[in-house]
C-alpha positions as CSV (number, residue, x, y, z in Angstrom):
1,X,125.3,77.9,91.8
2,X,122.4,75.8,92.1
3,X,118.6,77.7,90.9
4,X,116.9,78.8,94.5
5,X,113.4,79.2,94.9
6,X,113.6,83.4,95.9
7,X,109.7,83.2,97.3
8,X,111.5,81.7,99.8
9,X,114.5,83.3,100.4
10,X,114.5,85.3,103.5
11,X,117.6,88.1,104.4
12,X,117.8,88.4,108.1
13,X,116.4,91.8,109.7
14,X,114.7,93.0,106.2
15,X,110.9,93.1,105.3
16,X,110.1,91.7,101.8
17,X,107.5,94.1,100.1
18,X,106.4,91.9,97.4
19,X,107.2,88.9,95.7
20,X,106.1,89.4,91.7
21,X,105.8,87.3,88.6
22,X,109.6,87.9,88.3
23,X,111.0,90.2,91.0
24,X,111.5,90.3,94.5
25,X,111.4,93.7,96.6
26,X,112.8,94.4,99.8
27,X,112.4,97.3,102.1
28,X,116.2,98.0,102.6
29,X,114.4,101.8,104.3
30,X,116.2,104.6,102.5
31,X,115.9,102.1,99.3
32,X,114.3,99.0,97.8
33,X,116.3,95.5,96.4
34,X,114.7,94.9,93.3
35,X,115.9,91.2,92.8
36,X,115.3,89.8,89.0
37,X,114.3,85.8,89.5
38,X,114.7,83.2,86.3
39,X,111.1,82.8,86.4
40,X,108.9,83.7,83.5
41,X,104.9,83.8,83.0
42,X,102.8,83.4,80.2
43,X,99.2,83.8,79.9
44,X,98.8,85.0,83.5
45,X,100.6,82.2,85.2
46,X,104.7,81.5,86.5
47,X,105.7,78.5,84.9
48,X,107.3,76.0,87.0
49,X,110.2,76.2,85.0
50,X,113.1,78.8,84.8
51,X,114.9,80.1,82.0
52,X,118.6,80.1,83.0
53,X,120.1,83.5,83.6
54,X,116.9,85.6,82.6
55,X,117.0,87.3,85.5
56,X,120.8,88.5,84.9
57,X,119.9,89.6,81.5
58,X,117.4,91.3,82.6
59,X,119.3,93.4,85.1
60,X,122.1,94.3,82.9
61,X,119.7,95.5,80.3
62,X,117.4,97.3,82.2
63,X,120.8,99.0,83.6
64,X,122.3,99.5,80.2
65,X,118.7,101.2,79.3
66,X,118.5,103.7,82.3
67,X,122.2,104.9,81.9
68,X,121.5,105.5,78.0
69,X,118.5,107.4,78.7
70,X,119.9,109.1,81.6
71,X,118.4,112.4,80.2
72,X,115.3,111.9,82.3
73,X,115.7,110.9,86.2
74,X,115.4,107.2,87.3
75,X,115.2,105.1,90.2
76,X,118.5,103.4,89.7
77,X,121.2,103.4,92.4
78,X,123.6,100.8,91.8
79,X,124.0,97.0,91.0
80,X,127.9,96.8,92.4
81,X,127.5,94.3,95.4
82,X,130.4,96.0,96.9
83,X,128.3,98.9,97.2
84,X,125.1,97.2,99.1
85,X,124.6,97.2,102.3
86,X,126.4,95.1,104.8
87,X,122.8,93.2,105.8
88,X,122.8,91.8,102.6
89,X,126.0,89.8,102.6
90,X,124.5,86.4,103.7
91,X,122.5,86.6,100.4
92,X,125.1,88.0,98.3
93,X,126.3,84.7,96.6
94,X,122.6,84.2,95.3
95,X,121.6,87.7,94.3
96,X,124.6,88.8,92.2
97,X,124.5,90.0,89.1
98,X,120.8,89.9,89.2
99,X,120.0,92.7,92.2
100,X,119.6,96.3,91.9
101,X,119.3,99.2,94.5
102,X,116.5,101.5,93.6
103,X,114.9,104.8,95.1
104,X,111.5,104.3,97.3
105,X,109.1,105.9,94.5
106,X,105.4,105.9,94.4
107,X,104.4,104.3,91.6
108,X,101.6,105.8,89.4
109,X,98.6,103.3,89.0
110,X,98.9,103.4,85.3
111,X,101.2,101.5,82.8
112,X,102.8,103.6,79.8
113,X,102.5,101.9,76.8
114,X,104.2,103.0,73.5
115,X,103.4,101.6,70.2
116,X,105.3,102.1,67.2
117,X,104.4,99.4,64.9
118,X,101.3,97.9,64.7
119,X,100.7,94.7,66.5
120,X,99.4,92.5,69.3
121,X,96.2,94.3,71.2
122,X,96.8,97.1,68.8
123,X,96.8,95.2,65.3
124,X,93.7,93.4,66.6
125,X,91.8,96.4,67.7
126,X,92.7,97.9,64.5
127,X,91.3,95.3,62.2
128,X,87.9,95.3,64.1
129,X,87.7,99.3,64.1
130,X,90.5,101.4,62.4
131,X,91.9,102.3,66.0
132,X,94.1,102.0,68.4
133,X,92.8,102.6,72.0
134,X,90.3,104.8,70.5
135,X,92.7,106.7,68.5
136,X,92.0,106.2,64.8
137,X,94.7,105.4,62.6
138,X,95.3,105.3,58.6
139,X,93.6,103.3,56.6
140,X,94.9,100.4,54.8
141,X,98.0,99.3,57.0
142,X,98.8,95.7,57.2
143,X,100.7,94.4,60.4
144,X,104.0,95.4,61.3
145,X,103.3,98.5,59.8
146,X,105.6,101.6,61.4
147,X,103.0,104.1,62.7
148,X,103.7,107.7,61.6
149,X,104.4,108.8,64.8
150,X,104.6,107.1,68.3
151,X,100.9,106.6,70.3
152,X,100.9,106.6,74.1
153,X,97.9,104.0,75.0
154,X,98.3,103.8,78.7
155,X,96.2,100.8,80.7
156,X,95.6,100.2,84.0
157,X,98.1,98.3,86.7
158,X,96.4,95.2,87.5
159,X,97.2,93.5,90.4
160,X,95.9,90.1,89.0
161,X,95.0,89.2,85.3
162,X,95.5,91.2,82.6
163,X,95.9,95.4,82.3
164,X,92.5,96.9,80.8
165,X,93.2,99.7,77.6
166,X,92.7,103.7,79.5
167,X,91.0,105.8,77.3
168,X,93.1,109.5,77.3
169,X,90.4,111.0,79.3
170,X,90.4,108.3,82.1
171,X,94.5,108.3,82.0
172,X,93.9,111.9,83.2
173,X,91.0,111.2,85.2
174,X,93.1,108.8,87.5
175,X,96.4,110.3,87.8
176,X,95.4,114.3,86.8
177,X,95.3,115.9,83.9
178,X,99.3,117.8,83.9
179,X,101.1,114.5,85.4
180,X,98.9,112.2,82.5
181,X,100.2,115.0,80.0
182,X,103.5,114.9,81.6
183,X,104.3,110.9,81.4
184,X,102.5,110.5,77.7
185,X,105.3,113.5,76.5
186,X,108.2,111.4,78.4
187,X,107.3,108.3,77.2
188,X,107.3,109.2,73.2
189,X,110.4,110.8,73.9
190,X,111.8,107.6,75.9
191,X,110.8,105.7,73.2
192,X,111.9,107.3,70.4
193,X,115.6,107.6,71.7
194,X,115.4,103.6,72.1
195,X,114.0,103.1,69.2
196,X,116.3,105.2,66.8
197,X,119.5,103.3,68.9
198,X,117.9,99.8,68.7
199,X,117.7,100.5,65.0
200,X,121.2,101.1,64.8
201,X,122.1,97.7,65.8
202,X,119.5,95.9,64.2
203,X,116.9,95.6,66.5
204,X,113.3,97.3,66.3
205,X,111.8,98.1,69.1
206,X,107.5,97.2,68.0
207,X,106.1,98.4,71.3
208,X,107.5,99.0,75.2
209,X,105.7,99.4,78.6
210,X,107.4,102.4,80.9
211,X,106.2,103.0,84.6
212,X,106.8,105.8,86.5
213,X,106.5,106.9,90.1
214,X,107.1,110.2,92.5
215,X,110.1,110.4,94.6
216,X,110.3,113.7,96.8
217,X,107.6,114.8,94.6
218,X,109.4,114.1,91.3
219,X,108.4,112.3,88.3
220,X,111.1,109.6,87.7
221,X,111.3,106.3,85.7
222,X,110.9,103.2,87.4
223,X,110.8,99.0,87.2
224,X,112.4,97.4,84.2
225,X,113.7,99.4,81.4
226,X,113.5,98.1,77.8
227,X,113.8,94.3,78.1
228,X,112.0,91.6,75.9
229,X,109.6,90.7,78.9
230,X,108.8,94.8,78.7
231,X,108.6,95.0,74.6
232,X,108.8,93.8,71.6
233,X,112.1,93.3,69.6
234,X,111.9,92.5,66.6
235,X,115.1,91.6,64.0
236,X,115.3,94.3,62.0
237,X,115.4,92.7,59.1
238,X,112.5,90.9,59.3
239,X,110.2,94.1,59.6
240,X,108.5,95.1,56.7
241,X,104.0,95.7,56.3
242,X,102.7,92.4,56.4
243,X,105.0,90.7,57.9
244,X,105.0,88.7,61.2
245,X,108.5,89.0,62.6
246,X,109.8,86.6,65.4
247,X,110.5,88.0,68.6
248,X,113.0,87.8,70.6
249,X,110.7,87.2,74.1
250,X,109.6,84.1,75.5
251,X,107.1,83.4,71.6
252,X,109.1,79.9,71.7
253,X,107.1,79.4,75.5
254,X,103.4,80.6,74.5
255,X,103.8,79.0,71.0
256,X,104.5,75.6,72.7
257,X,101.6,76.1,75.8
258,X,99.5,76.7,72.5
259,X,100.3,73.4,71.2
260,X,100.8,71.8,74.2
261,X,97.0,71.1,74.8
262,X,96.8,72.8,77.9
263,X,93.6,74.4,79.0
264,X,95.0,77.5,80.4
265,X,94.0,76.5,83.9
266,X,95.8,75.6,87.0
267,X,99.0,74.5,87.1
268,X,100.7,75.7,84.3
269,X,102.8,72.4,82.6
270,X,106.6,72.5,83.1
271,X,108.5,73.5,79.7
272,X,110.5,70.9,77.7
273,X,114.6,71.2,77.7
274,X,114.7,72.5,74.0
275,X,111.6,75.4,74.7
276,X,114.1,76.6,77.7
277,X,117.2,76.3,75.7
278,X,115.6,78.5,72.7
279,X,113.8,81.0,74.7
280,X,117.1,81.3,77.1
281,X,119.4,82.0,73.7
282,X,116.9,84.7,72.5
283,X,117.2,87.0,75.7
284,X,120.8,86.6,75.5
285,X,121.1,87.5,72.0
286,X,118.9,91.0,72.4
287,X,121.5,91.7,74.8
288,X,124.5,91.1,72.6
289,X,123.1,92.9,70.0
290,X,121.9,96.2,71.9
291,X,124.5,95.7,74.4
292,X,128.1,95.0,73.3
């Protein structure tokens, strides 16, 4: 089926909430349609162009993840068409495969981040002051070095640009001190369950964003689970202290904007055939190895 532009697509009789960087939300009243687009960002912006199928791997994973961690509660109803509602038939042809129905949470204004090598933000931090989000670290480790233990380094949700680092203090300033206790606890153990299974079939997991929100006054886990445009896989194999392993995310797209002699101002340029082709083969490859 021919790529649709999803900003636009309307379903008769239902409210669209919001229209994201990837994912489209409708209001379906006892439930939300999370819809997972092609689309992909980089450096704050949606490129014009899609990667094909990114929004189905995407789903699937994300899926995969919140049955496998099932041990803690989640906003995931189903992705079975044949289960959705009857309103959303005239769009079923264009959202299967790629469409989840999710509980109505609240969403807490903070994002969980989980670090468990040392890189991105982090490794740069740590070169300039022997910490992570405040939180001082070993001496001496070189990047891609495995932390001793998980660190929660929660930022803020921006609407717009880029998430700002939360100190631990104003994590529990802004969402109170036994909730910010009760997501950093989650999150480590979250993590670490991935992280030991993503091992197992060659992948390492370097880092991973969680979000979480209230439904009926319970803390649950919401959003995507676990995908490359969530964290950073790395090929096992290619992990050691020092190193700078590739990821399997869209590096192939911000390596090329890089190069490309863009300014990193308005409009983003549209991506060359081989950039799409590459990036589109390392999402599907994450999900055949942690997948099947």
């Amino acid at each position: 089926m021919a790529t649709i532009s999803f900003e636009k697509l309307e379903i008769p009789g239902i409210q669209k909430l919001a229209s994201g960087k990837v994912r489209e939300i409708w209001d379906l009243g006892d439930c939300l349609l999370l819809v997972a687009t092609d689309r992909i960002s980089a450096f704050d912006f949606i490129l014009p162009t899609p990667i094909p199928d990114k929004g189905k791997i995407l789903t699937k994973l994300s899926e995969f993840w919140f049955h496998k961690l099932d041990f803690f509660p989640n906003h995931f109803i189903t992705s079975n068409p044949n289960h959705f509602p009857t309103d959303l038939l005239p769009v079923a042809p264009y959202i299967a495969g790629r469409s989840m129905l999710v509980k109505k949470a609240i969403p807490l204004p903070i994002e969980c981040i989980v670090r468990g090598w040392l890189t991105g933000s982090a490794w740069k931090e740590y070169l300039q002051s022997g910490t992570v989000c405040g939180q001082a670290l070993p001496s001496g480790l070189q990047h891609a070095s495995r932390l001793d233990s998980p660190i929660f380094t929660p930022t803020t949700k921006a609407l717009s640009g880029h998430d700002q680092p939360l100190s631990w203090r104003d994590c529990r300033s802004l969402i109170g001190d036994e909730l910010a206790h009760q997501v950093r606890k989650i999150s480590i153990e979250l993590y670490e369950h991935a992280r030991d299974y993503a091992i197992s079939r060659g992948i390492v997991i370097a880092d991973t964003k969680f979000e979480f929100g209230l439904y009926n006054g319970e803390l649950i886990l919401i959003d995507e689970l676990l995908t490359p445009d969530s964290s950073r896989f790395w090929p096992a194999e290619s992990v050691k202290p020092g190193a700078f392993p590739p990821s399997f995310d869209k590096q192939f797209v911000r390596d090329w904007l890089e190069s490309s002699g863009w300014n990193k101002q308005p409009p983003p340029p549209s991506l060359p055939p081989e950039i799409v082709e590459r990036t589109a083969a390392k999402y599907s490859e994450a999900y055949r190895m942690l997948c099947e």
